[in-house]
Phi, psi and omega in degrees: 000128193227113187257151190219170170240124157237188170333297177290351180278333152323280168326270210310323189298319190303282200309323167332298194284329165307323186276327169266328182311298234290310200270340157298291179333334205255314199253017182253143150287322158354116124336267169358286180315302173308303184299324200295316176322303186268010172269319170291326185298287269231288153356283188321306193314285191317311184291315213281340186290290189318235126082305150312281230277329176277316180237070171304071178310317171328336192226162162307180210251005156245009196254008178317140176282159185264020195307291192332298205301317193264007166290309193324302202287334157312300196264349161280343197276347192304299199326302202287016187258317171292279194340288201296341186285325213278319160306320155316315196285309190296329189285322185294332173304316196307315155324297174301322178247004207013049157214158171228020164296129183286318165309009187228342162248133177231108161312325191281003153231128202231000000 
């Protein structure tokens, strides 16, 4: 008997992790939580390209294009890009309400 990691063992572990991104994002008022949530979300996405890219029916098992590696990288550099705006955005409310509950903030009024 011979255990392998396949394809679908990727997938599912990705959808897991999407699937919990999905329901912190969805179910915290925390503004923090929510970034985590859509971080994680984001995370899945990066296993599930690698994942394409490694097991690549189309191609041999030494000839995969690095396409999955360099989106990963593409979409690591958003996040962390997303992050610092998003952290920024969050510190600057936090001045402004002293809170960072999202029911508790209405920008339209400053």
């Amino acid at each position: 008997m011979s255990l392998s990691v396949t394809l679908a063992h990727y997938l599912a572990v990705s959808g897991v992790v999407f699937g919990i991104g999905i329901a912190v994002a969805l179910g915290k008022r925390n503004a923090i939580a929510v970034l985590m949530g859509v971080e994680l979300m984001l995370n899945a996405a990066n296993l599930a390209l690698l994942a394409f890219s490694r097991f690549g029916a189309a191609f041999e098992a030494g000839d995969a294009p690095l396409a999955g590696h360099a989106f990963v990288v593409f979409v690591l550099t958003v996040a962390a890009a997303e992050a610092a705006v998003a952290l920024a955005m969050a510190v600057l409310v936090y001045r402004h309400r002293e809170t960072i509950e999202l029911d508790r903030i209405n920008l339209m009024r400053w």
